[in-house]
Each structure stands twice: as structure tokens, then as C-alpha cells.
C-alpha positions in Angstrom: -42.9 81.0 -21.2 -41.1 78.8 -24.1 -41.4 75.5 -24.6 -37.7 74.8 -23.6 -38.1 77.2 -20.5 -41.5 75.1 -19.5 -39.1 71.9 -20.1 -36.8 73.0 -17.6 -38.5 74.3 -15.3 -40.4 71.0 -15.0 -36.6 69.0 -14.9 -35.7 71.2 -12.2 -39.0 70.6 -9.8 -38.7 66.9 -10.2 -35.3 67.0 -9.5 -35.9 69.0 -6.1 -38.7 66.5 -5.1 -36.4 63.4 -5.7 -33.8 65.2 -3.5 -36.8 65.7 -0.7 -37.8 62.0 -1.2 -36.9 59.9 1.7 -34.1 57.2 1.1 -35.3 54.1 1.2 -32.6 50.7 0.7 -33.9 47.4 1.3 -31.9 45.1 3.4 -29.8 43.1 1.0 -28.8 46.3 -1.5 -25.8 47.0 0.5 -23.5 44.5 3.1 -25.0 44.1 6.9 -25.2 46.7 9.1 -24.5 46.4 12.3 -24.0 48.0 16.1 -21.4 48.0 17.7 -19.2 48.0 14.8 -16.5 45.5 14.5 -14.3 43.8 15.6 -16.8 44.0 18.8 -19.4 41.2 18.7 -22.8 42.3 16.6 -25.8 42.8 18.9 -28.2 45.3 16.5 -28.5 44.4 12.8 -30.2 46.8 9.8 -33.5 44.7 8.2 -35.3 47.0 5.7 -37.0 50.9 5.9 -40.4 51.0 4.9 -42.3 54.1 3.5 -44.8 52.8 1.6 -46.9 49.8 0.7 -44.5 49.0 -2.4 -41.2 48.7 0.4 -43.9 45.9 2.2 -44.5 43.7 -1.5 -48.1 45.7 -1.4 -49.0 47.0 -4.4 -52.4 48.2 -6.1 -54.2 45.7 -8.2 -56.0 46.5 -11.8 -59.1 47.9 -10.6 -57.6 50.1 -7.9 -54.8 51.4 -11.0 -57.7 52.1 -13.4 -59.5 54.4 -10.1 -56.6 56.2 -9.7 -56.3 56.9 -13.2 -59.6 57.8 -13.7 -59.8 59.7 -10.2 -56.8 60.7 -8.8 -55.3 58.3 -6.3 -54.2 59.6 -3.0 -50.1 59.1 -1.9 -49.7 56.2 0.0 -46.4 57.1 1.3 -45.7 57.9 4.8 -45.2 61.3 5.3 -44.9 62.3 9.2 -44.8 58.6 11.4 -45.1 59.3 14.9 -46.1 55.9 16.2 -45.5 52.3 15.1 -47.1 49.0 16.2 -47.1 45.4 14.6 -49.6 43.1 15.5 -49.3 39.6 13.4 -48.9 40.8 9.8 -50.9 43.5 10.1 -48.4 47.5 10.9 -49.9 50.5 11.8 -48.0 53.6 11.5 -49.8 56.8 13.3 -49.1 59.6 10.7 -50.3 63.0 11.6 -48.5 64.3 8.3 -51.5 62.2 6.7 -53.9 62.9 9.5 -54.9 59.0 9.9 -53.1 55.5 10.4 -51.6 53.8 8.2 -52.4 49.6 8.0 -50.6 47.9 5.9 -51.6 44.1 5.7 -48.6 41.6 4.1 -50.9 38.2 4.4 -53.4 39.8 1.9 -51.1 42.2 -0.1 -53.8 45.4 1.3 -52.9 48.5 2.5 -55.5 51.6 3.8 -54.8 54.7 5.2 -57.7 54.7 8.1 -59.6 58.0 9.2 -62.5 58.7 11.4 -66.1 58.7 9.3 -66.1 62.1 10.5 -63.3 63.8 9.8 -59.4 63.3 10.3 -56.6 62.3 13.0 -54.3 65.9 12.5 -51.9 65.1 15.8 -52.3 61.1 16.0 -49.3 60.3 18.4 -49.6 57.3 20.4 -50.7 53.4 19.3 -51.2 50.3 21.7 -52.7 46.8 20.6 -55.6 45.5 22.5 -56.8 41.8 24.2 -58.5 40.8 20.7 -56.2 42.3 17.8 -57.9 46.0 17.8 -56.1 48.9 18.0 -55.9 51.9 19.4 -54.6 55.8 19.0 -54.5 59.0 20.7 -54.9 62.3 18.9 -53.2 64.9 21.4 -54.8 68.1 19.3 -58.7 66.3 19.6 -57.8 64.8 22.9 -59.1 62.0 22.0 -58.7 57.9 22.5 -60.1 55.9 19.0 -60.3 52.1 18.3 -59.8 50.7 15.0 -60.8 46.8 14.5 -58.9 44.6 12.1 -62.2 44.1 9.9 -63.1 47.7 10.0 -62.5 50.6 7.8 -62.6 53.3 10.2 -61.8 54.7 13.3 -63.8 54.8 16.0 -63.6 57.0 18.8 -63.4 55.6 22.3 -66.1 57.1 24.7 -64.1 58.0 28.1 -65.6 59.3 31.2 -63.1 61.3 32.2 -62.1 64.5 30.1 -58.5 64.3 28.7 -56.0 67.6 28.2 -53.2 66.3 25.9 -53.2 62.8 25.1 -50.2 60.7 23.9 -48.7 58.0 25.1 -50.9 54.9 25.3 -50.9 51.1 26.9 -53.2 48.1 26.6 -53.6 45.5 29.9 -54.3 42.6 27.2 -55.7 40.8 30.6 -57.6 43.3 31.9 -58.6 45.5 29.0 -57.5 48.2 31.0 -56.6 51.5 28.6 -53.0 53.5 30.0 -53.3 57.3 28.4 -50.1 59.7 29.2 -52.0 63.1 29.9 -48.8 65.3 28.7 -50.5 68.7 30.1 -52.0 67.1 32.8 -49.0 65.4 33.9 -50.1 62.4 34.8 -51.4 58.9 33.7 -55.0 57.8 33.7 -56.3 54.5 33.7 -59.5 53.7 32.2 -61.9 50.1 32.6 -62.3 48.3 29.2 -65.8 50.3 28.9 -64.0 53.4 29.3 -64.8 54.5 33.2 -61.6 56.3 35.1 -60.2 53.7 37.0 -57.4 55.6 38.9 -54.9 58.2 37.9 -51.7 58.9 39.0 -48.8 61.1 39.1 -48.7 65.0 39.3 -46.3 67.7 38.2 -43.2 68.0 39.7 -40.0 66.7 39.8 -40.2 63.9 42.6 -40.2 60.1 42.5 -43.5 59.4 40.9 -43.9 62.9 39.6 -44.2 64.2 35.9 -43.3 67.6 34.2 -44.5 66.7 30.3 -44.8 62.9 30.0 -45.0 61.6 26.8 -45.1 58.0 25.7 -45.3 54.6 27.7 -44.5 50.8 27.5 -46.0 48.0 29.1 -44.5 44.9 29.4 -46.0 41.5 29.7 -45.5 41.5 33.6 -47.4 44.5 34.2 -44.6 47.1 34.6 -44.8 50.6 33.8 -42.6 52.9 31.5 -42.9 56.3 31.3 -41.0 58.8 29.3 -40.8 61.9 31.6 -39.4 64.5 29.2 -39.1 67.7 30.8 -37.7 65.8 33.6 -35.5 64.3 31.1 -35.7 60.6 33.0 -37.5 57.8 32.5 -39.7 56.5 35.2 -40.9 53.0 36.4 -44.7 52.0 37.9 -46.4 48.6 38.9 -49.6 48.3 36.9 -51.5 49.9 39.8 -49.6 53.0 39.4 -47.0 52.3 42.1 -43.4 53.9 41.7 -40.7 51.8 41.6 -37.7 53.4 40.2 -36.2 56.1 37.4 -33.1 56.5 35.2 -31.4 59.5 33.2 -31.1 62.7 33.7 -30.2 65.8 31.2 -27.2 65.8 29.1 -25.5 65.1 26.1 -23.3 62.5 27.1 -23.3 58.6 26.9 -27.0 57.4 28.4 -27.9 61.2 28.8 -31.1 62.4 27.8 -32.2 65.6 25.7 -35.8 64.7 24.1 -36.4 61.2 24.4 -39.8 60.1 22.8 -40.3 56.3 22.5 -39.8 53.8 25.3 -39.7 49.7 24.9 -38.5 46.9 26.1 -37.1 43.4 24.6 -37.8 39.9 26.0 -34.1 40.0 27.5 -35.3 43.0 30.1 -33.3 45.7 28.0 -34.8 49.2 27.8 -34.7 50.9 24.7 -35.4 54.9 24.5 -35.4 56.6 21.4 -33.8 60.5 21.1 -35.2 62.4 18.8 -32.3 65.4 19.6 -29.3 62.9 19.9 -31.0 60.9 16.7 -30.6 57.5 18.2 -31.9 55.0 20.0 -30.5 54.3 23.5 -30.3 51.1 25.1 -30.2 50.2 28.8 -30.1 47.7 31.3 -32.8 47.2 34.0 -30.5 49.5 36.4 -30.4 52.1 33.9 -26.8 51.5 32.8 -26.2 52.6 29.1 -25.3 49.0 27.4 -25.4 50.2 23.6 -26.4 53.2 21.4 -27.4 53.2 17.5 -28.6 56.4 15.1 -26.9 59.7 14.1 -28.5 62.5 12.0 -28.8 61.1 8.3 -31.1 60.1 5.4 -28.9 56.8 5.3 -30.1 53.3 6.4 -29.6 53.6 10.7 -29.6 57.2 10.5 -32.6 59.3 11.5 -34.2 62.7 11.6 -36.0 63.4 14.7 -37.1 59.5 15.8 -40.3 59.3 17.2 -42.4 56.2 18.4 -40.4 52.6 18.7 -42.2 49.5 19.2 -40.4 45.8 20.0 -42.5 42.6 18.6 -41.9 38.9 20.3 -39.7 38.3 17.0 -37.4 40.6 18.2 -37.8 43.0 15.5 -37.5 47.0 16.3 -39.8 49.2 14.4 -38.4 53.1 14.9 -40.7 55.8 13.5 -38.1 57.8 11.8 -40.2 60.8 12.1 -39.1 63.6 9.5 -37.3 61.3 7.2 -40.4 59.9 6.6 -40.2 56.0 7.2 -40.1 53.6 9.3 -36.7 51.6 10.3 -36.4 48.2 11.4 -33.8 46.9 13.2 -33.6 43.5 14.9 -31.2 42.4 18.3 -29.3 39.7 17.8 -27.1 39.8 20.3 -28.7 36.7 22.6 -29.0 36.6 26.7 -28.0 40.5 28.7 
């Protein structure tokens, strides 16, 4: 091959990789974006997409430059997210495109993409903060429940006395300690002690109040109430922290509040409900009755557009991290639209 040829061949790759790249625009490169659009009064603005450390102000000092040189330097960028949690200036992002978690740190300027000593995370789908800052993750193709510790480098599995199927979704009692796993292919939800005995399960399959055909993720909110994203059901269901049913919304379609594959479930501190698509490529929001109040998304690479949205997670500042799954990032959105 010539010289030239080589030349072009290598122009032509990097040009098809910077077309694959995600697009990533911080917040003040373009004017506000906002939901509903006007002249209707703004209740969801655009804040920033992050997809790796460099979108957070993270970046590698001297020493870890001259390693990479020297080494080879693993991609920090995020690749598949599946799950997002903030807890203080610490953000996880569950990645099984990277097979680990992501932590990215903005009070110390760190960032680390955490593994088990052992081995990897290749399906990690579900994250939930604990009572004293840890966090945890479930890997649905190990069936497994891990811990990582805000000091700690890696992950550590969670020793559970009941065997798990399918795990995904996951909740944290901060109170109690007590551990909420979705079973998907088990179609139920087990509850496990801080030390990691069954407590209680509940649901089975079916399509009744109470019942489950694929569950998937789960919300808890401070009162002790129960989210559940029943997919194959297309609804989302409503439990007491004891497991006790207490209502349901949605049902299969592709109209207005319909559902087709909804993934991620959250609440704000106003009571909304928020229920992320990943066919529709938006996020839903509703009203504790279930009634659609507001939708934002379409299919796009653009800033409030997504590709398959995952995992959504809502932090006391009101800020709305969406997992935007196979555009590889992470959105963030923030409600600003005052009292339901």
C-alpha cells in the first residue's frame, strides 16, 4: 500500500470514529433549552451531558499523563450507561459497555472506573446509595448484589442468603439498611436485612394488582414508598415498604402517558413521577394519579435527545441525571417549574 493510500485510509477511519463519537455540548454553547416549549411557562431546563471525566473539569495530572504514555491508558469515556446515581459530589454511572462503574469525584478532580478484584461487572444494571455514602450495584448476567465504599478501590460483592435469578433494579432503606433487588426472571422483589438475610419477598408473575411479568427497575422515596417498573405488563406499580400494593398506572401504547419499554422510574420532591422510555426516547412525567403532566426526549444525538434511555436518578437539588444509554452519556436536566 502507498504512502498516500496509507494517508487516506487513516483520514477516512478517524473521520468514521468522530462521526460514532457521542455529541457532547455543555450548557452555555448554545441558548436554553427547555420543555414545554414556549410561549407555555418553562418547567424542564437542559444543564450539561457528560461522557467523560474531561465534560466533569476532571482531568489527568502529570504522573498519570506520563503512565499512559509509557503504558497505554485505558478510555475513560462512557461507553454503554445503564444506571446513574449522585451522591454529594461523588456520580456513579453503571456501564456494562465498560464492565465496571464509573466514579467520578468533582471535590478532588478524580475519576476511576471501579471493578471487582476478581474479575469484571459485564451486565451492571441497577445502582442505589446506602445509610453511610456506600454504594451499591446489581450485575443481572452474575446475579449478583456488590458494595463499593467511597474510600475503596473496588467492588465488593454482597454475600446474600437467598439465591437471585436476574437482578436489576435496586433500593436502599437509608433507615433500616434494608437492600430492595427487582428479580426480573423471578418476577418479584426481595428484600434483604443490612447483613444480607431474606427478609420477605413479594410479588409473583402475572398480571394482577401486585403481580409482575419482567420487572425491572425501582425507586424509593424518602417516605418509604415503592416504585416498580413492570415492563411486560407495561405499568408501573406502587408498594408500602413492607411490600404492600397500593396502586398502578399505564398500560401499552404509543400515545400520550402510554407505555412501550419503560426502564427508569423516579420521583422529585414535588410528588411527580418520572419514567424514562427507552422505545418512545423520552422521559415521561406524571402526577401521583398517574396523569401524564409533561414529556421531554425524541430519538437524536442532540442535547435532550436520546438513544435508548436507560436508568434516571433525581438528587434533593433537583437535578435529573438520564443514562442516555447508546448515545453514550449521561444528560442532565433540572425542573424548574416550582409547586405541582
Amino acid at each position: 500500500m502507498s504512502i498516500r493510500l496509507h494517508k487516506a485510509c487513516v483520514i477516512w477511519m478517524l473521520l468514521a470514529l468522530a462521526a460514532c463519537a457521542p455529541t457532547v455540548h455543555k450548557a452555555e454553547d448554545k441558548v436554553p433549552l427547555v420543555w414545554p416549549a414556549a410561549p407555555a411557562a418553562p418547567r424542564i431546563a437542559y444543564v450539561e451531558t457528560i461522557a467523560r471525566p474531561d465534560d466533569l473539569g476532571i482531568t489527568k495530572g502529570f504522573l498519570q499523563r506520563v503512565a499512559d504514555a509509557l503504558f497505554g491508558g485505558s478510555d475513560s469515556r462512557l461507553v454503554r450507561p445503564m444506571a446513574v446515581l449522585a451522591v454529594g459530589p461523588m456520580l456513579y454511572v453503571a456501564d456494562p459497555g465498560a464492565q465496571g462503574v464509573h466514579r467520578f469525584d468533582t471535590a478532588n478532580g478524580d475519576y476511576e472506573l471501579l471493578r471487582p478484584e476478581s474479575g469484571a461487572l459485564p451486565s451492571a444494571v441497577g445502582l442505589a446509595r446506602g445509610a453511610a455514602g456506600e454504594v451499591y450495584v446489581t450485575d443481572s448476567a452474575l446475579a449478583t448484589v456488590s458494595v463499593m465504599r467511597p474510600r475503596e478501590h473496588v467492588i465488593s460483592r454482597v454475600a446474600l442468603s437467598a439465591p437471585l435469578r436476574q437482578p436489576t433494579g435496586i433500593a436502599v432503606d437509608a433507615r433500616s439498611g434494608r437492600i430492595y433487588v427487582v428479580d426480573t426472571t423471578a418476577h418479584d422483589v426481595k428484600v434483604f436485612e443490612r447483613n444480607g438475610k431474606l427478609a420477605y419477598s413479594f410479588g409473583r408473575r402475572g398480571a394482577g394488582d401486585g403481580e409482575f411479568n419482567y420487572p425491572t427497575l425501582i425507586w424509593r422515596t424518602p417516605q418509604g414508598k415503592l416504585y416498580v417498573t413492570d415492563a411486560m405488563n407495561f405499568r408501573v406499580q406502587i408498594f408500602d415498604d413492607g411490600g404492600r400494593y397500593l396502586g398502578k398506572f399505564g398500560q401499552l401504547g404509543d400515545g400520550s402517558g402510554d407505555h412501550l419499554r419503560q426502564k427508569g422510574v423516579a420521583t422529585d420532591r414535588y410528588g411527580h413521577i418520572y419514567v424514562v422510555d427507552a422505545l418512545f426516547n423520552a422521559v415521561q412525567i406524571f402526577d401521583t394519579a398517574g396523569r401524564l403532566l409533561l414529556a421531554f426526549g425524541a430519538l437524536g444525538r442532540e442535547r435532550g435527545e436520546f438513544w435508548l434511555p436507560a436508568g434516571i436518578y433525581i438528587g434533593d437539588d433537583d437535578l435529573i441525571y438520564v443514562a442516555d444509554s447508546y448515545n453514550s452519556r449521561v444528560q442532565v436536566f433540572r425542573y424548574i417549574g416550582g409547586d405541582a
